[in-house]
C-alpha positions in Angstrom: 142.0 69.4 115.8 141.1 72.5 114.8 138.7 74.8 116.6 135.5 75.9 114.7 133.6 78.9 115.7 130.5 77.8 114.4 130.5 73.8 114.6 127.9 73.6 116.8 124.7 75.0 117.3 124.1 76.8 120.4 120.3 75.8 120.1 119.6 72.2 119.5 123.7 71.2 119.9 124.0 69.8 116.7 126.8 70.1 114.0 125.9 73.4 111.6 125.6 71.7 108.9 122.7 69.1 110.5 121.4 72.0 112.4 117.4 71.3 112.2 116.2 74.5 114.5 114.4 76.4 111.5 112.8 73.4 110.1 111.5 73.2 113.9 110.8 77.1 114.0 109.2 76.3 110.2 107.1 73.9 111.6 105.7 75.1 114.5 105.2 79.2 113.3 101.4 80.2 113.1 101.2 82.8 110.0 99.2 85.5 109.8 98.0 87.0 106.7 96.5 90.0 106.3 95.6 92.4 103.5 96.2 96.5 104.1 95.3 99.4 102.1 98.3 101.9 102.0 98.6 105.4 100.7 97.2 106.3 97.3 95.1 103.3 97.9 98.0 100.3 97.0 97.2 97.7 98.5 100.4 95.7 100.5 100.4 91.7 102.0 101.6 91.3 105.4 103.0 88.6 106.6 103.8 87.8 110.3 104.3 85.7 113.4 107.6 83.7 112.6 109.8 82.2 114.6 113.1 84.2 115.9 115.5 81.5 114.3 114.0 81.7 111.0 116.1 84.0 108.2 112.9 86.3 107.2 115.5 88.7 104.8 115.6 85.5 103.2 112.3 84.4 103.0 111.0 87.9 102.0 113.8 87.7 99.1 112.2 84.2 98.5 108.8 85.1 98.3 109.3 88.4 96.2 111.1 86.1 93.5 108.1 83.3 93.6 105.5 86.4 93.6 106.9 88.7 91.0 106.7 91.6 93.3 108.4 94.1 95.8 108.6 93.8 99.2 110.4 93.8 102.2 111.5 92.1 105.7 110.6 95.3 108.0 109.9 94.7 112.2 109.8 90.7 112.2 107.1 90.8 109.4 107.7 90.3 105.4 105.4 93.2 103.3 104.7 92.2 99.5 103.6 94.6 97.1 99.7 93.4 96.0 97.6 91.1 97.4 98.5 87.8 97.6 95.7 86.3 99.8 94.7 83.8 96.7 98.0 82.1 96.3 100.1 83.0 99.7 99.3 80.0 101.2 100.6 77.5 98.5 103.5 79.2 98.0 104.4 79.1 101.8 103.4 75.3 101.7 106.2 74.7 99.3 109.0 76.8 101.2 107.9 74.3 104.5 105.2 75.9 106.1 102.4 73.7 106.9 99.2 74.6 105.5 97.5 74.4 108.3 99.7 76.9 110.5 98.9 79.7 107.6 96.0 81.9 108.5 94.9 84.5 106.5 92.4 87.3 107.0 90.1 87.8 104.1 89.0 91.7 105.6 90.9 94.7 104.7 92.6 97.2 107.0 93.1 100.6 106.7 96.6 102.4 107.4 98.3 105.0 105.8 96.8 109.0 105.4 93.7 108.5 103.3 
């Protein structure tokens, strides 16, 4: 027998490879949307309130490629380029993120020098 470092997750104490703590963190993750208007009046998507155990470089590299647009994973939140209020949601929905768990703020904020 060999010994893996690795074979079994410290959270749920399953095998790696039948690990199912992100589809739990997935599942259970209430997303906020919201909409901010940046310097020289861009306008950027925020994302926020996943779980700790789920990959957000990854998802942010995800949603980037679905969304045709820059972005990035920056203090437990993803930031796209644009606003993607319209179709966020859907997208989300077909990464595993219930539809219902997704909220999304239809108001603007203001951040940034102007």
């Amino acid at each position: 027998m060999s010994d893996d470092d690795g074979g079994i997750c410290p959270n749920c104490g399953l095998p790696t490879d039948l690990c199912v703590c992100e589809t739990i963190a997935q599942e259970e993750a209430r997303i906020a949307v919201t909409v901010e208007r940046r310097k020289w009046g861009r306008l950027t998507t925020c994302i926020s309130g996943f779980d700790k155990n789920i990959d957000i470089g990854e998802l942010a590299t995800k949603l980037k490629s679905k969304l045709a647009c820059g972005g990035a994973a920056k203090h437990g939140q993803v930031e796209l380029q644009g606003d993607h209020r319209g179709v966020i949601q859907g997208v989300l929905a077909k990464l595993g993120f219930p539809e219902e768990m997704v909220q999304i703020d239809w108001t603007f904020q203001r951040r940034g020098r102007r």
